[in-house]
ZATI-532512 format. One line per 8 residues: number of its first residue (from 1); their letters; for each residue z, x, y of C-alpha. Coordinates in steps of 0.05 Angstrom, whole numbers. Example, Ala and Ser with C-alpha at 12.3 -4.5 7.8 and 13.67 -1.06 7.14 Angstrom:
2
1	AS	156 246 -90; 143 273 -21
//
This chain:
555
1	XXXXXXXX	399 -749 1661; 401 -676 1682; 383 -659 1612; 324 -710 1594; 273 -646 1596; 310 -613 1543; 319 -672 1496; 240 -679 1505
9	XXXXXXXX	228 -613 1492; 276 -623 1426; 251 -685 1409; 181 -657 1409; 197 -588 1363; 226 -649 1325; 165 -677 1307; 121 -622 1309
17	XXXXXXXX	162 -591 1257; 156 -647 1210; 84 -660 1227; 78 -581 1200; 124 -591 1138; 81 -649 1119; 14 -616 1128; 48 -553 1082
25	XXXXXXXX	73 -609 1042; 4 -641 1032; -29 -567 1026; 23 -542 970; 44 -602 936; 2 -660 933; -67 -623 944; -36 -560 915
33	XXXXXXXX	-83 -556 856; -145 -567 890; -141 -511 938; -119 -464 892; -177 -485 852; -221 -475 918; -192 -412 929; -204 -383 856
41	XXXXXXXX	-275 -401 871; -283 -360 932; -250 -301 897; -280 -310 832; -349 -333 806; -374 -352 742; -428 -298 715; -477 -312 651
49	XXXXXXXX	-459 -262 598; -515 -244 546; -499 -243 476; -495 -178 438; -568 -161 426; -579 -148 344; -602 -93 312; -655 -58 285
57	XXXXXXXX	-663 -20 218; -709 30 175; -725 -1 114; -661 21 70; -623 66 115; -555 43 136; -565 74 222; -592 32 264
65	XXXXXXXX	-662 47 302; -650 8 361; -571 -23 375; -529 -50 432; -468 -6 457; -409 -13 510; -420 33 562; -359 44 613
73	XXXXXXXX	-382 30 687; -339 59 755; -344 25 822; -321 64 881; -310 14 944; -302 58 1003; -256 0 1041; -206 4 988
81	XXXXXXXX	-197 81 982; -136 111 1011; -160 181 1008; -230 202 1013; -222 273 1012; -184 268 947; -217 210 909; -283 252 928
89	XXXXXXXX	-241 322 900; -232 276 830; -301 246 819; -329 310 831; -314 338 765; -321 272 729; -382 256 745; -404 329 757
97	XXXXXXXX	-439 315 832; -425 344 891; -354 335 921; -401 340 994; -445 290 967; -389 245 946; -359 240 1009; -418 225 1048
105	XXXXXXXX	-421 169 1006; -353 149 1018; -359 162 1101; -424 116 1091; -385 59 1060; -430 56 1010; -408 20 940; -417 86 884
113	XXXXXXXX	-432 57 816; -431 108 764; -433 111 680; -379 155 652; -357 174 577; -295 149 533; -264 220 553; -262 210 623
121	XXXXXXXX	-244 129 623; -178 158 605; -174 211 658; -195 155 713; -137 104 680; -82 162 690; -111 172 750; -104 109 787
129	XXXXXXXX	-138 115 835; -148 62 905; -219 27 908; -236 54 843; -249 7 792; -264 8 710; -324 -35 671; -352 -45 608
137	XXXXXXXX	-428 -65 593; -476 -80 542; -522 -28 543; -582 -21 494; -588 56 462; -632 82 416; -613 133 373; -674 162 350
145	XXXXXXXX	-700 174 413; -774 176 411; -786 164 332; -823 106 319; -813 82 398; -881 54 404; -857 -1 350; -788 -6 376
153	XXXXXXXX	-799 -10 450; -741 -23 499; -700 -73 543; -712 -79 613; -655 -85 661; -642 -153 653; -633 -136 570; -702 -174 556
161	XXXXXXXX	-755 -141 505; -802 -99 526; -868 -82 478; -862 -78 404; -810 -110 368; -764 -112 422; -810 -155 459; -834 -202 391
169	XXXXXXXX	-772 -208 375; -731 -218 432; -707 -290 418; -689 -276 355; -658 -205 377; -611 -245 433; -548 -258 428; -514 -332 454
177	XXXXXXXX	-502 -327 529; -439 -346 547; -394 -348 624; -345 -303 639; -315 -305 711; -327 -245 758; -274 -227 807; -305 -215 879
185	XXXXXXXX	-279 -167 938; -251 -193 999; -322 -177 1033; -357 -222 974; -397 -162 938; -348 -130 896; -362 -164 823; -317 -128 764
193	XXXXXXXX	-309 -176 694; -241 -198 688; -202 -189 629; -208 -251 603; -235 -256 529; -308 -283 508; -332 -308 444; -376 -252 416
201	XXXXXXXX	-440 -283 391; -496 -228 370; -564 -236 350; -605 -227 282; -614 -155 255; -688 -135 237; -693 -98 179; -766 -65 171
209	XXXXXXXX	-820 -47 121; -825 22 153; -793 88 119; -762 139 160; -781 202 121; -845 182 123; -849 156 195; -820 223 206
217	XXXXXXXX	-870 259 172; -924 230 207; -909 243 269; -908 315 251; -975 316 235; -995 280 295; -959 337 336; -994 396 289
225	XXXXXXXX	-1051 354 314; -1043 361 382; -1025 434 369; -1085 453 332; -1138 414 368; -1106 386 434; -1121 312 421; -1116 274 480
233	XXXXXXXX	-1075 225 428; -1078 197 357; -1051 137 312; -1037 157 236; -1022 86 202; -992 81 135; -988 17 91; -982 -13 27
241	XXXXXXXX	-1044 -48 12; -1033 -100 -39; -981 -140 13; -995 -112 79; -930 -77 89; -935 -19 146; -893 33 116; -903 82 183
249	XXXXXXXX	-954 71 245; -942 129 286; -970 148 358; -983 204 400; -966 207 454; -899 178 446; -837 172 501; -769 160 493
257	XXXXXXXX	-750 91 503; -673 113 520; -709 147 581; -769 95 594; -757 91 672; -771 170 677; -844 163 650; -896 176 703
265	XXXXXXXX	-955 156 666; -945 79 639; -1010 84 593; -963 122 548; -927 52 538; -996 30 500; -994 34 415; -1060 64 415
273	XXXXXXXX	-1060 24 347; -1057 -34 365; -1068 -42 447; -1136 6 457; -1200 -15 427; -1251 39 388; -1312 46 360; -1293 80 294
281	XXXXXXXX	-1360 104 272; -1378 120 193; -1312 104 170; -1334 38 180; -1398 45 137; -1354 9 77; -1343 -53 106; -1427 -62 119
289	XXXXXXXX	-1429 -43 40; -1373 -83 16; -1421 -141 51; -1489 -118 17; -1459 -110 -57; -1424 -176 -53; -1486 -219 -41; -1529 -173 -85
297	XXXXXXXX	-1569 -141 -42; -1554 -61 -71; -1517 -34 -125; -1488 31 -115; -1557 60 -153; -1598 25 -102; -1651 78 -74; -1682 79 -8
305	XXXXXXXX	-1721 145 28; -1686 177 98; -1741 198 132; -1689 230 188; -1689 164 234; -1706 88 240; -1741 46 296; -1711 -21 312
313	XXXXXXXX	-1735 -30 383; -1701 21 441; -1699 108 425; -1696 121 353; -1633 118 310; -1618 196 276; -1577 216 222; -1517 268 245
321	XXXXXXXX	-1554 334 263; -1624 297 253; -1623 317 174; -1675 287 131; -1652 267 64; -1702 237 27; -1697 190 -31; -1618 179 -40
329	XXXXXXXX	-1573 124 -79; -1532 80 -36; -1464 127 -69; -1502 178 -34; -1510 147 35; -1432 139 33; -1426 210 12; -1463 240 52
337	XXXXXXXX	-1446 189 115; -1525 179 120; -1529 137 179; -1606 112 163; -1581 89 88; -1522 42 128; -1585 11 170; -1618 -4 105
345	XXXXXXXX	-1566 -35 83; -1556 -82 138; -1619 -96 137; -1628 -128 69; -1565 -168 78; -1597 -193 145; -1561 -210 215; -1529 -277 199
353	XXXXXXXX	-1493 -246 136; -1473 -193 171; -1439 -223 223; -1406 -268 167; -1370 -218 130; -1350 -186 199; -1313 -244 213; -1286 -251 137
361	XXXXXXXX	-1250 -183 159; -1230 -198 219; -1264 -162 267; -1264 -220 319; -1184 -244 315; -1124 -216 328; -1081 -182 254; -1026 -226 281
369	XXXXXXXX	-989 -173 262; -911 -183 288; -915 -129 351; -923 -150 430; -984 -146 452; -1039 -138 407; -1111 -137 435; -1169 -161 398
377	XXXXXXXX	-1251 -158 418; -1300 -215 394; -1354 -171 408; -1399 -219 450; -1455 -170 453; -1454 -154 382; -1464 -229 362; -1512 -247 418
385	XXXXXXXX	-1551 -175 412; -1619 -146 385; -1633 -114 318; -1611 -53 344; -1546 -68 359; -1540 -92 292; -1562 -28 257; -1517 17 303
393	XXXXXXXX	-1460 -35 287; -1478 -19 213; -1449 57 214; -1389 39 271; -1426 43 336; -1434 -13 384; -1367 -49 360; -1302 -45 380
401	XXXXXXXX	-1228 -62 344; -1166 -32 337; -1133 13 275; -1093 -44 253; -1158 -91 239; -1204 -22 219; -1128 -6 165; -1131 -78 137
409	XXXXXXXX	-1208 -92 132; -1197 -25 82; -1136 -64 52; -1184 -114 28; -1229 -62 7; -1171 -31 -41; -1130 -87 -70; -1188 -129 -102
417	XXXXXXXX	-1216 -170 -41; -1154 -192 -9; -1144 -195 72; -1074 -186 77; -1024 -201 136; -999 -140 168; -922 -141 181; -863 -98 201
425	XXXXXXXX	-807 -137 190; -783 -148 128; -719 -190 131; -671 -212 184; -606 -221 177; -570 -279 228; -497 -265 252; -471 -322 205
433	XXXXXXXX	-500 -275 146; -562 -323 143; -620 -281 113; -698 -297 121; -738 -252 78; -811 -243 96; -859 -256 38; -930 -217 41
441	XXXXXXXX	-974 -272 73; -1050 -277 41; -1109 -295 106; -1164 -301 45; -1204 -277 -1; -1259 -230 31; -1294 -193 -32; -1288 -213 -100
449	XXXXXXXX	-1250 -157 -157; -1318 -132 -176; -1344 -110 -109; -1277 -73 -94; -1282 -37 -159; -1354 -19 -151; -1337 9 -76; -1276 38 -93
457	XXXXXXXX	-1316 73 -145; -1365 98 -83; -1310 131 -48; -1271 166 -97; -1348 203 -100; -1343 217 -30; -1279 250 -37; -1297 282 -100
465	XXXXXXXX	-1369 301 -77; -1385 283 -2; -1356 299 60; -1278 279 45; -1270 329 -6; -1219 365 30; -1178 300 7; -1184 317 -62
473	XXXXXXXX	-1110 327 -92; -1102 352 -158; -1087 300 -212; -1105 241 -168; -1168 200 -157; -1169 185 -84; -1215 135 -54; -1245 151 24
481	XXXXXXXX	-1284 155 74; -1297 194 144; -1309 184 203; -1333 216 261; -1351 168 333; -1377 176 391; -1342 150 460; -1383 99 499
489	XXXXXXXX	-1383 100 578; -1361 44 619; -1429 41 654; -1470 44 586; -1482 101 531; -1438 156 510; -1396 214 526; -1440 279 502
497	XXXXXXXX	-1371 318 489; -1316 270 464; -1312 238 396; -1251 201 357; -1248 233 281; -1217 189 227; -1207 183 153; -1184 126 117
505	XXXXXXXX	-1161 137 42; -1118 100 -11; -1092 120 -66; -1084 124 -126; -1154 89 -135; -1148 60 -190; -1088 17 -175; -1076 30 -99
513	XXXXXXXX	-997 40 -74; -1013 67 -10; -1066 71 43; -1074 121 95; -1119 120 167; -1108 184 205; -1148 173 271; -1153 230 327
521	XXXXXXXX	-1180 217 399; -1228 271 421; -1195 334 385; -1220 402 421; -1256 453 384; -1267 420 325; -1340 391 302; -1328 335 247
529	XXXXXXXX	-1278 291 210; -1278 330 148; -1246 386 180; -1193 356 223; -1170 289 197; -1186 303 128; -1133 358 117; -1088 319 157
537	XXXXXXXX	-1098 262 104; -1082 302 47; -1024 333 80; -980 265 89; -1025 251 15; -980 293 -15; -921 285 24; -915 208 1
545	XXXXXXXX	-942 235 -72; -881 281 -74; -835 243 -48; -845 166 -78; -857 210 -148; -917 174 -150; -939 191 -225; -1016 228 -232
553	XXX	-1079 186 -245; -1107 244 -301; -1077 312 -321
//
């Protein structure tokens, strides 16, 4: 029995042992699958994956506007590099920073996540380098950089739209999200796609009404613009007025939506177009006459007397420069931009009328045109106001709307009565090949055939006699009107040295392809409409004239 301690002590590995082989036994074999399972899980994670975002075209040029891109993604993880000094020595030339820098980071233990080109992917594969690791993500680019970038907009970080059609669009514009697992580090934060394969699933390309030459174009002028006269900014809007189709809308200033985190100043994200409201002043003159010759009350050889200004209760109401004009026909008044002949007009087709054809227009709703964000005034203290605000309403003062409504209330004007539905997007095209063509949508009749002819008749005078004859263009019959506003004050009245000059024109007048609003916010140096956006108009005039071939109205 002198041994009894030993066989104890044997007896007890004894079991031991097997209590440990069936433990590993239960662990590997018979809950082998589970843990391993469990374990996966704590290593990897599943991650949402967004869909390949679609893309966006020029009407009827093959390279894409706005498209999504693989972009190749390093992440240096200090814990895992075996040597600093050289992985710092490496990255210094790929990723052109400072070696110093670099390994500061790397002392710091601080994760380095960097962007790098196709070249260099290689150079870091060959490379091999400990802690540093290769990805690929979906990155939006635009290759046009700041052309036509107020329409476009961007993607934020988390690849939702941002403004313009990016933002409209963006359901339509996402690809199907799908899972993908995401290996992690052993300290839980390193997250690198693994290398297994995903269904690709991409969203619907946009195809748009707008051409690129002349999108171009127009952005030139607004730049010889800014060069000439320093506007503070401008919109030029181009469209086809018998559907509604914007063929350019162009803004300045503009940014470059590749680059949209850099800008300072985020009112430069606003389409002056669309998002900032105006009073537009005698361009707007038209509309109050498209009103009065509809119901009859003037003809365009209607007479009235300017005796230089009009009472309606509150100061006086002057023509520009306080000129007197005497007895003049209503073609005149438009002319000559008469602002005393606009209150007479107003006033024999009364308040209630008024108002009515304002809202046949659309002066007080939204264009619903398909672009984020469009803002829209009902003009409260127009409807509720006093004869006064009526008459300066009647020659563009005193209301506010943006280009888009001011471009399609002239659409009307030009195509025989018909408010039109602006749009951008022509067609879009699904993954699966599944097209949707846009058809030009018809909001309703505002002014019958008649009326337009008669006004359109009024404003191929103005450009052939008045104050838009620096729009003439030889061979053509142009139809316009100018416009020079003043800038109200937040507190109440106006700015005594700021004014917006427009000029809306269409063309040719006599069966209308294209229409034309060239607005410019407070130009410098520069006294009226007729000499700034007038030229301008006749500029891109002739640009589209040349290049659509757009045969001559007389020879």
């Amino acid at each position: 029995m002198k041994n009894w301690k030993v066989y104890v002590i044997f007896f007890l590995f004894i079991g031991f042992s097997g209590l440990i082989f069936f433990q590993l036994y239960s662990l590997q074999i018979k809950k082998g699958d589970y843990y391993g399972v469990l374990a996966l899980g704590q290593q990897t994670s599943p991650d949402e994956v967004p869909g390949k975002r679609g893309e966006i075209f020029f009407s009827k040029k093959p390279e894409p506007l706005a498209q999504t891109k693989e972009k190749n993604i390093i992440y240096i993880f200090p814990e895992r590099v075996a040597d600093k000094e050289k992985t710092a020595e490496f990255l210094e030339e790929i990723l052109a920073e400072e070696k110093e820098e670099l390994l500061s980071l790397l002392e710091e233990g601080e994760i380095i996540k960097r962007e790098i080109s196709d070249q260099n992917v290689e150079r870091m594969k060959r490379e091999n380098l400990p802690g540093v690791h290769l990805d690929q993500v979906l990155s939006r680019a635009y290759p046009y950089g700041a052309l036509a970038s107020h329409l476009i907009g961007f993607t934020n970080q988390e690849g939702k739209g941002q403004y313009g059609l990016e933002g409209y669009f963006d359901k339509t514009l996402r690809g199907k999200d799908s899972f993908q697992q995401k290996e992690r580090s052993p300290l839980g934060y390193l997250a690198l796609f693994s290398d297994e394969e995903i269904e690709d699933s991409k969203g619907g390309d946009l195809f748009l009404t707008l051409d690129y030459n002349i999108q171009y174009f127009s952005e030139k002028v607004l730049g010889n613009a800014k060069e000439k006269w320093d506007i503070e900014s401008g919109q030029i809007i181009v469209l086809e007025p018998s559907t509604g189709k914007i063929i350019a809308l162009a803004n300045f200033p503009s940014f470059n939506p590749n680059q949209y985190g850099e800008e300072e100043d985020l009112g430069v994200f606003l389409n002056g177009a669309l998002q900032k409201l105006f009073e537009p002043g005698s361009v707007f003159k038209p509309i109050t006459f498209a009103a009065a010759l509809q119901e009859g009350e003037i003809t365009p050889q209607t007479e009235y007397e300017d005796k230089g200004q009009v009472d309606v209760g509150g100061p006086p109401i002057y023509n520009f420069e306080r000129r007197v004009w005497g007895t003049q026909t209503m073609t005149d008044v438009l002319e000559e931009s008469i602002n005393t002949g606009a209150v007479f007009v107003q006033q024999e087709l009364g308040q209630e009328r008024f108002l009515k054809y304002l809202e046949k227009f659309g002066f007080f709703e939204k264009t619903e045109i398909d672009l984020q964000g469009e803002e829209f005034s009902e003009n409260e203290t127009l409807r509720n106001g006093f004869p006064r605000d009526f008459a300066t309403a009647s020659f563009g003062q005193g209301i506010q709307l943006n280009a888009v409504q001011l471009a399609m209330a002239f659409g009307a004007i030009a195509n025989g009565g018909k408010l039109m539905k602006p749009y951008l997007v022509e067609k879009i095209v699904q993954d699966d090949g599944q097209e949707l063509e846009i058809e030009p949508q018809l909001r309703r009749e505002v002014i019958s055939e008649k009326t337009s002819a008669q006004l359109t008749a009024m404003l191929v005078s103005v450009v052939e006699n008045g104050s838009g004859r620096r729009a003439q263009i030889d061979g053509y019959f142009i139809a316009g009107k100018t416009g020079t506003a003043q800038i109200p004050l937040r507190g109440g009245g106006y700015f005594e040295d700021k004014t917006i000059h427009s000029f809306m024109g269409f063309f040719p007048a006599l069966n209308p392809r294209v229409l034309i609003l060239i607005k410019l916010d407070n130009p410098r140096g520069i006294k009226t409409a007729a000499y700034s956006a007038v030229p301008l108009f006749r500029d891109l005039a002739k640009y589209i004239i040349d290049f659509w071939e757009i045969p001559p109205s007389y020879e």
